[in-house]
C-alpha positions as CSV (number, residue, x, y, z in Angstrom):
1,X,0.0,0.0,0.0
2,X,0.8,3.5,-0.8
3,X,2.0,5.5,2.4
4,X,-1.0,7.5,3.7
5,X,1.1,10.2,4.9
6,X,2.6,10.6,0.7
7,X,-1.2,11.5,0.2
8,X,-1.1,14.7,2.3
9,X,-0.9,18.3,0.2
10,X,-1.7,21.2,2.2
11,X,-2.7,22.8,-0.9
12,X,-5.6,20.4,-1.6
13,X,-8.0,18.5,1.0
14,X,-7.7,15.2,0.4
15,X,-10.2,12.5,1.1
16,X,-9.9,9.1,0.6
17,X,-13.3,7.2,-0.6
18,X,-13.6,3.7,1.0
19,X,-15.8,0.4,-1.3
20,X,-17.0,-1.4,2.1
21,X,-16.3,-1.6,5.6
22,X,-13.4,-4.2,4.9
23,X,-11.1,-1.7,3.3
24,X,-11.8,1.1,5.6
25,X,-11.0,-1.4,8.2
26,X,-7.3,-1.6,6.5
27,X,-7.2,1.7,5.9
28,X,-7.4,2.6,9.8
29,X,-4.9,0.1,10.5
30,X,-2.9,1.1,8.2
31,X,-3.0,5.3,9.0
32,X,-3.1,4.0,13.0
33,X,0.4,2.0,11.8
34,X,2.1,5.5,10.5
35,X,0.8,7.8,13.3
36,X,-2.5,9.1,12.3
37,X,-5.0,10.1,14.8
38,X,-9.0,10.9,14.8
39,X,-9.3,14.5,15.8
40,X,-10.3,13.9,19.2
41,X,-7.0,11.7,19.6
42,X,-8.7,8.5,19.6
43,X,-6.4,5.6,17.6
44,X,-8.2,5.0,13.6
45,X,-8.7,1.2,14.8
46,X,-11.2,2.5,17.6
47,X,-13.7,3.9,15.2
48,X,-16.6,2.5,13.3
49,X,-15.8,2.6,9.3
50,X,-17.0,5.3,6.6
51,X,-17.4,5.5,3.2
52,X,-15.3,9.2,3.1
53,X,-12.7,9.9,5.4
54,X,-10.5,13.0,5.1
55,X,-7.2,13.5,5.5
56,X,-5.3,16.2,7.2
57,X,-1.9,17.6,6.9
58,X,-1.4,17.2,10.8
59,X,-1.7,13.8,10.7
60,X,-5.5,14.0,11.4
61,X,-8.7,11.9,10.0
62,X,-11.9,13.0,9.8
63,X,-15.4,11.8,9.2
64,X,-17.0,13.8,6.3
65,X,-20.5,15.7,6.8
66,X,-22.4,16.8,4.4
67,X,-20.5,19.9,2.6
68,X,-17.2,17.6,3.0
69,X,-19.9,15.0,0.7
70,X,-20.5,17.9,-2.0
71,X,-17.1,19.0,-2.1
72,X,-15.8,15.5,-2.6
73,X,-17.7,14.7,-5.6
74,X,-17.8,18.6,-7.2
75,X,-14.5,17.9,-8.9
76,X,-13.1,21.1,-8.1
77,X,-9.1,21.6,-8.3
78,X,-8.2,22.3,-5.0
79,X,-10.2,18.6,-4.0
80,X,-8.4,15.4,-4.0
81,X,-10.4,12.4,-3.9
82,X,-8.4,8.8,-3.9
83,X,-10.1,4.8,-4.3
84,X,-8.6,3.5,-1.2
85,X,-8.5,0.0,-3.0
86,X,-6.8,1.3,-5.6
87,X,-3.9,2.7,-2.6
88,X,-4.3,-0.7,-1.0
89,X,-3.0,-2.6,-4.4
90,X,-0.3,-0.4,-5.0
């Protein structure tokens, strides 16, 4: 798997879109495995999966609401959206 931390551009918020609850799964292991935390400090592994999960450039994940939702899938410049099973095969 591609690093999760190589994903990070603090000129673009990045989000990573998960297929099922499987992948998000490895994706929190993975993210808890290179020092990423949940904004309110708890450990990836400790949270229930998402289909959207944003990535910060402090190291920080994040549920997506609504406006995260729209801005996710408006295609806009400053947006990156990855396929996390596409990371996980790489």
């Amino acid at each position: 798997m591609k690093s999760i931390e190589s994903l990070i551009n603090t000129n673009k918020k990045v989000y990573v879109r998960m297929k099922n609850d499987g992948i998000c799964k490895a994706f929190f292991t993975q993210a808890e495995n290179e020092g990423f935390l949940f904004g309110d400090g708890a450990k990836p592994t400790e949270k229930h999966p998402s289909d959207l999960i944003a990535v910060l450039p402090d190291k920080t994940l994040c549920y997506v609401g609504t406006y995260g939702r729209i801005a996710a899938q408006s295609g806009a410049e400053n947006i990156i959206v990855y396929d996390c099973e596409k990371l996980l095969a790489d």
